[in-house]
C-alpha positions as CSV (number, residue, x, y, z in Angstrom):
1,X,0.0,0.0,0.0
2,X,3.1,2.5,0.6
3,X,4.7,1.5,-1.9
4,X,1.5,1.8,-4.4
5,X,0.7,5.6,-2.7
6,X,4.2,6.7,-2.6
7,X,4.4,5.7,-6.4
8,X,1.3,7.7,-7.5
9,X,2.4,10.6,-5.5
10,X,5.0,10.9,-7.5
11,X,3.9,9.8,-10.9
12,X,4.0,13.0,-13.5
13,X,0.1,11.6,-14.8
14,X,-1.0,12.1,-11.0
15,X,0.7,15.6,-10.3
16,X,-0.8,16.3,-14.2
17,X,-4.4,15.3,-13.1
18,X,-4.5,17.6,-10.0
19,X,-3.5,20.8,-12.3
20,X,-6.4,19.5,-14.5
21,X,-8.6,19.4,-11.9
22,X,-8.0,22.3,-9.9
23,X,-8.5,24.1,-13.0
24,X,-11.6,23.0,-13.1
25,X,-12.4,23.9,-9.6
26,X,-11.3,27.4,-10.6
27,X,-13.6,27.8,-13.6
28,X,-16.1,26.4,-11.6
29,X,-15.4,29.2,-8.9
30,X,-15.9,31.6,-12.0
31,X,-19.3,30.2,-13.3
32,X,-20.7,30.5,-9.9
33,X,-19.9,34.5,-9.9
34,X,-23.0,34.8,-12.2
35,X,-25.7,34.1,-9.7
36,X,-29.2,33.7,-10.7
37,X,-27.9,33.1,-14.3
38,X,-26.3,29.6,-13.5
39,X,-29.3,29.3,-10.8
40,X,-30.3,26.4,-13.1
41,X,-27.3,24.5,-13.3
42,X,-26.9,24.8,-9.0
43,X,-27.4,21.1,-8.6
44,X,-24.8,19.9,-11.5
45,X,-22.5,22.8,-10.0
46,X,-22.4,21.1,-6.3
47,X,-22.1,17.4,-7.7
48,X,-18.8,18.7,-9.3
49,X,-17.8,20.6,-6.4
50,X,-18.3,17.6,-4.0
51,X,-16.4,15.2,-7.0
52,X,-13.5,18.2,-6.8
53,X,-13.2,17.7,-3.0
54,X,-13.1,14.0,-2.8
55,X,-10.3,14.2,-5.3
56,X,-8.3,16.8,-3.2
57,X,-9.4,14.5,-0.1
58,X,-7.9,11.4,-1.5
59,X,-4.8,13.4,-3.0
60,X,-3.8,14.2,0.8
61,X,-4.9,10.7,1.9
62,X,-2.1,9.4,-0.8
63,X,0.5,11.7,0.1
64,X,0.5,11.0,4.1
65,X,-0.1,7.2,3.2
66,X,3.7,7.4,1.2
67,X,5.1,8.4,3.8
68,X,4.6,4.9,5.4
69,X,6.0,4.5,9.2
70,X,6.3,8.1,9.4
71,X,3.3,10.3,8.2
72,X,4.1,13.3,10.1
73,X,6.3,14.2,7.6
74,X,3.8,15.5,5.5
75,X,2.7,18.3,7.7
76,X,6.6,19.2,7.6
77,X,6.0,20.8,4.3
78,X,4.4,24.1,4.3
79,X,2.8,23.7,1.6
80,X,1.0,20.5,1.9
81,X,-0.3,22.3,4.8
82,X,-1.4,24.5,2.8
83,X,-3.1,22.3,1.1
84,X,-4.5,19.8,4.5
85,X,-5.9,23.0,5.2
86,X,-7.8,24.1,2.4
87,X,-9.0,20.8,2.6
88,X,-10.4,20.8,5.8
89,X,-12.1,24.4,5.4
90,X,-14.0,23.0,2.5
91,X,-15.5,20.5,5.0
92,X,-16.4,23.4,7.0
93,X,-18.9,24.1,4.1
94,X,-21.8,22.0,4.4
95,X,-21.7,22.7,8.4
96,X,-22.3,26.6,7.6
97,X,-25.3,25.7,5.5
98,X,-26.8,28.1,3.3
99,X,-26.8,30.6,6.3
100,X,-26.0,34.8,4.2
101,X,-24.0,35.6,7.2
102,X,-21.8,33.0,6.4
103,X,-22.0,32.9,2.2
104,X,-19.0,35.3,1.9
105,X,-17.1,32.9,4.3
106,X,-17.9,29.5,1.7
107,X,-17.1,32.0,-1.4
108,X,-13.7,32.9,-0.4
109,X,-12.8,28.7,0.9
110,X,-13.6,28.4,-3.0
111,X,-11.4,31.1,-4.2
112,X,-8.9,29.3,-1.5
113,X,-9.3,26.0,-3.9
114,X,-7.3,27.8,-6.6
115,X,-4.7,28.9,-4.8
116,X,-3.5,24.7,-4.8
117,X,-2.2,25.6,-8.3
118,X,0.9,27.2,-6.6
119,X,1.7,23.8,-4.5
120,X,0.9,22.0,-7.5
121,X,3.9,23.7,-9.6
122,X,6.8,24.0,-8.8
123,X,8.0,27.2,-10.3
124,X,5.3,29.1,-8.7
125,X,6.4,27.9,-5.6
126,X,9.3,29.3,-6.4
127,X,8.3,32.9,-6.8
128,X,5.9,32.5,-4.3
129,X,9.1,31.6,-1.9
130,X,11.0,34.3,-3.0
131,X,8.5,36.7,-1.8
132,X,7.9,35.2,1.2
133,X,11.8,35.1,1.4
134,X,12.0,38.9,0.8
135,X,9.8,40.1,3.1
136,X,12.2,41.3,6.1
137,X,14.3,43.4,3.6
138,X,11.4,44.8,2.0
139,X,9.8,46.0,5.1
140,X,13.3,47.9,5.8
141,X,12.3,49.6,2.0
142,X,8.8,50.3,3.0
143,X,10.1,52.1,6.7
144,X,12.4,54.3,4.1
145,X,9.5,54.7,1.5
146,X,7.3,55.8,4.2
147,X,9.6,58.5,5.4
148,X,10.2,59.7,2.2
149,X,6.2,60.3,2.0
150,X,5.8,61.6,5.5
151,X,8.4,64.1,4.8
152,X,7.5,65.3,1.5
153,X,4.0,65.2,2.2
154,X,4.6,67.4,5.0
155,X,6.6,69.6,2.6
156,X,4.0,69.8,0.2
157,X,1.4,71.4,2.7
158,X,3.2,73.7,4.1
159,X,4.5,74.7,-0.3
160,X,1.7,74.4,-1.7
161,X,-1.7,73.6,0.7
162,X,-2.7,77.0,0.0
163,X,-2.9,76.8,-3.5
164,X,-4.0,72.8,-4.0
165,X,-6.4,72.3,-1.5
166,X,-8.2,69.3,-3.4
167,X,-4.2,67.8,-3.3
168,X,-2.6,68.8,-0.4
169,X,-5.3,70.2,2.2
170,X,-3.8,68.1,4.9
171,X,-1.1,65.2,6.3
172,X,-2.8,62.4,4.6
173,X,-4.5,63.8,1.8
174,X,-1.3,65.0,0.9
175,X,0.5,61.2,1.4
176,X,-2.5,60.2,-0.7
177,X,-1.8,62.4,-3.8
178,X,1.4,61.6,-3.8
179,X,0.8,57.5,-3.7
180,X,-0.6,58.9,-7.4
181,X,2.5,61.0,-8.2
182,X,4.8,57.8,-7.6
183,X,2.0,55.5,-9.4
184,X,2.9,58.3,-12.8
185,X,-1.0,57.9,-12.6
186,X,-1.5,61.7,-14.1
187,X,1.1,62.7,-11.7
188,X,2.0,66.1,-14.1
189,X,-1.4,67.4,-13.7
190,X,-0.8,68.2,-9.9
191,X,2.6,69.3,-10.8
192,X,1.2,71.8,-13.9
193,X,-1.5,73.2,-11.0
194,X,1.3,74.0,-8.3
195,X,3.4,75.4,-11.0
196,X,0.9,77.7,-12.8
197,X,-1.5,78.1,-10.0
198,X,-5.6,76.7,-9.4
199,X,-6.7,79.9,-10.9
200,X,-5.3,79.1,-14.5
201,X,-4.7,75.0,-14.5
202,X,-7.0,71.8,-13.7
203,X,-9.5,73.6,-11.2
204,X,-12.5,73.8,-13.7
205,X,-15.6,73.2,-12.0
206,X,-14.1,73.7,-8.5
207,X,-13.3,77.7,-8.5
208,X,-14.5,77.8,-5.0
209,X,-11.9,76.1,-3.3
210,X,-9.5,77.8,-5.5
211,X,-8.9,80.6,-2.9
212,X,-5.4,81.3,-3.5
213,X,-3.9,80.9,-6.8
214,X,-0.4,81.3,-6.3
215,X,2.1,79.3,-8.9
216,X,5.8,78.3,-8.4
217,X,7.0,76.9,-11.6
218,X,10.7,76.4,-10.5
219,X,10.3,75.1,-7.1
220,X,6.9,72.9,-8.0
221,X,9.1,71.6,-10.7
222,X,11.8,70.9,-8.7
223,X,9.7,69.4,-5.6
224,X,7.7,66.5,-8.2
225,X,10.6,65.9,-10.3
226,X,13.0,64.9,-7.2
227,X,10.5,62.8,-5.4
228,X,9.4,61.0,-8.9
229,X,13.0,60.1,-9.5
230,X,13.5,59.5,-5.7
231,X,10.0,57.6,-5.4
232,X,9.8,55.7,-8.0
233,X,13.3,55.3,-10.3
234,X,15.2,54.5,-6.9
235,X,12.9,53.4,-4.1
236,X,10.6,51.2,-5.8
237,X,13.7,49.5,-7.8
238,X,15.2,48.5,-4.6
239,X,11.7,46.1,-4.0
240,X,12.4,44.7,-7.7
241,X,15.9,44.0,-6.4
242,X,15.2,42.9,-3.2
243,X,12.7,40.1,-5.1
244,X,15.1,38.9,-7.8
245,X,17.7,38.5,-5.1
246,X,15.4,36.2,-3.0
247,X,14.7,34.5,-6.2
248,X,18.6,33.7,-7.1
249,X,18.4,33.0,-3.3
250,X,15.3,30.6,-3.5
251,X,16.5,28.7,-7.3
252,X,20.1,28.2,-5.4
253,X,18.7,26.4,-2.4
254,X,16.1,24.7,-4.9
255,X,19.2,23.3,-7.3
256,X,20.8,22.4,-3.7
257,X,17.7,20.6,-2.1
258,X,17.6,18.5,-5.5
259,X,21.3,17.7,-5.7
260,X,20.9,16.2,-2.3
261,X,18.0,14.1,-2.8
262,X,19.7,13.3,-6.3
263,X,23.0,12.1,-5.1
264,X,20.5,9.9,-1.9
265,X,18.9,8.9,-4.9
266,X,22.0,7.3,-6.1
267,X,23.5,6.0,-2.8
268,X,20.6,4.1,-2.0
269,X,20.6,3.0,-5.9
270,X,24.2,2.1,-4.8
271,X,23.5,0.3,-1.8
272,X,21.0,-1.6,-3.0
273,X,23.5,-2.9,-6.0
274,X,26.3,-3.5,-3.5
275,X,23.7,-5.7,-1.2
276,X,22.7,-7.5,-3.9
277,X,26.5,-8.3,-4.4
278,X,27.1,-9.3,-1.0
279,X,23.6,-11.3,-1.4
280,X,25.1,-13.3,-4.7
281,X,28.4,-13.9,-2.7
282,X,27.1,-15.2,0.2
283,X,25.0,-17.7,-1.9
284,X,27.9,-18.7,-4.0
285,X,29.4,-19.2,-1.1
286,X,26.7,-21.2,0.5
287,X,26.8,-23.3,-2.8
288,X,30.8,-23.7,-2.3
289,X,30.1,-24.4,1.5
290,X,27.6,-27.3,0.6
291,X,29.7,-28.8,-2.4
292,X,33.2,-29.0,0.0
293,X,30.8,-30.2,3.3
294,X,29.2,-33.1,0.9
295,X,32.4,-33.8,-0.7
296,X,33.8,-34.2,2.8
297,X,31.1,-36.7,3.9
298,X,32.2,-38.8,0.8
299,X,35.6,-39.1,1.8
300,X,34.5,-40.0,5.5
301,X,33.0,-42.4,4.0
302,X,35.6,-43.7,1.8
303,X,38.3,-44.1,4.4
304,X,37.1,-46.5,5.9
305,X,36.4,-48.9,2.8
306,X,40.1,-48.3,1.8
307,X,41.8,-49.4,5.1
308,X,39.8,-52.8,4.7
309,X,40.5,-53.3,2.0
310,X,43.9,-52.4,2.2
311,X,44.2,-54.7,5.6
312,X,42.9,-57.8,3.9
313,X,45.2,-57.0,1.1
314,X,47.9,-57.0,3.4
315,X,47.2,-60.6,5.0
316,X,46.3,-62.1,1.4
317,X,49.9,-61.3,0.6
318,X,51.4,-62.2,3.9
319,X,49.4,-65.8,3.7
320,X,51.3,-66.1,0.1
């Protein structure tokens, strides 16, 4: 039975068939977004589900079973914990019953379902890794990012508050509008009105809060320019960087991870042609043993024969 589970587990038809079929599970999620449209099909949709969830059931079922003596291993890997767990919340389903308060909470298990097609290949594992794996040095480049927004949103209300209200009124409105600046979302728009004032640029319909028109072309310029190249050309390269490194990081120890269980691949390969070495020599030996203790018995028996016959040669000839 080990053997049998431990060899579907890692069959390329099996890992194949569960792509295929959470797939389906996610196109199935998709249909049921249409509501009263699909209303029809509710009972054909449900049997499918429940086929879907057997098939993840038995899935985990297989993979603790290869483990044999040792099924705790399993839950070693993150992500077949992942996956136990997706599992399990599905089950969680028909206990909610068809209660609204908890509909959001069975829509989003289903969405869950989906995310097995990261544990199911291996080179989104990967990425998913390295982001995971790049976390603490990307939180260093938020805490910098951040107080490069506190301070020039800060800047900006004391430079230009008066003249932008809509933009720069206050603290966070300010940190807001300048999430868009770093975005490029249209980010030249609330540069042109700072530079040229409310009063002549991008306050149409809102002359009323335009109370104080009062442009700065060289140092509005100046302020957007420095925190776009700041912002964005430097800051928000160092999270790209950050990532690919974790992912060099993550494809080394990958490469390493598989050399290992390559070369115990190959040892055991090797021990098992050396024991069945040993295993041919012992029984040649055996063989060997048998042939020598048999021919031994012959001559025990022989000895005897020959020192008659010998004796009575001897007196024959002596008579004579």
């Amino acid at each position: 039975m080990v053997a049998l589970c431990k060899k579907i587990a890692e069959a390329k038809w099996f890992q194949h068939f569960i792509i295929a079929v959470i797939l389906l599970a996610g196109i199935l999620v998709g249909i049921q977004t249409y509501g009263e449209r699909v209303e029809q099909w509710t009972s054909i949709i449900d049997t499918i589900d429940w086929v879907i969830l057997i098939i993840f059931t038995a899935e985990v079922f297989i993979k603790i079973t290869a483990q044999g003596n040792q099924p705790q291993n399993y839950f070693k890997d993150a992500w077949n914990l992942f996956d136990f767990f997706i599992v399990v919340a599905c089950y969680a389903g028909p206990f909610l019953g068809d209660n609204a308060e908890f509909l959001p909470v069975l829509r989003l298990i289903r969405i869950l379902r989906v995310f097995k097609l990261v544990t199911a290949l291996p080179e989104l594992q990967l990425i998913v890794g390295a982001l995971l794996r790049s976390i603490p040095s990307m939180a260093y480049i938020s805490l910098l990012l951040g107080l490069l927004f506190y301070i020039y949103g800060a800047m900006a209300v004391f430079l230009f508050g008066p003249n932008d209200p809509i933009h720069f009124d206050n603290l966070q409105t300010a940190i807001l509008s300048l999430f868009r600046v770093i975005t490029l979302e249209d980010w030249t728009d609330i540069m042109y009105i700072n530079m040229y004032g409310c009063g002549n640029y991008g306050y149409g319909g809102n002359e009323a809060l335009c109370t104080n028109s009062s442009g700065s072309p060289i140092l509005a310029s100046l302020f957007f320019v420095s925190f776009v190249l700041i912002g964005t050309m430097i800051v928000l390269n160092l999270f790209i960087g950050v990532i690919m490194n974790g992912m060099d990081e993550m494809k080394a120890e990958t490469e390493i991870k598989a050399r290992v269980a390559r070369k115990n691949k190959e040892d055991g390969t090797n021990l098992k042609n050396e024991m069945h070495l040993l295993i041919d020599k012992v029984d040649s030996l055996k063989e060997e043993l048998s042939l020598l203790s048999h021919l031994y018995e012959q001559e025990k028996k022989e000895v005897p024969v020959l020192h008659e016959t010998y004796k009575s040669n001897g007196k024959s000839k002596y008579k004579g």
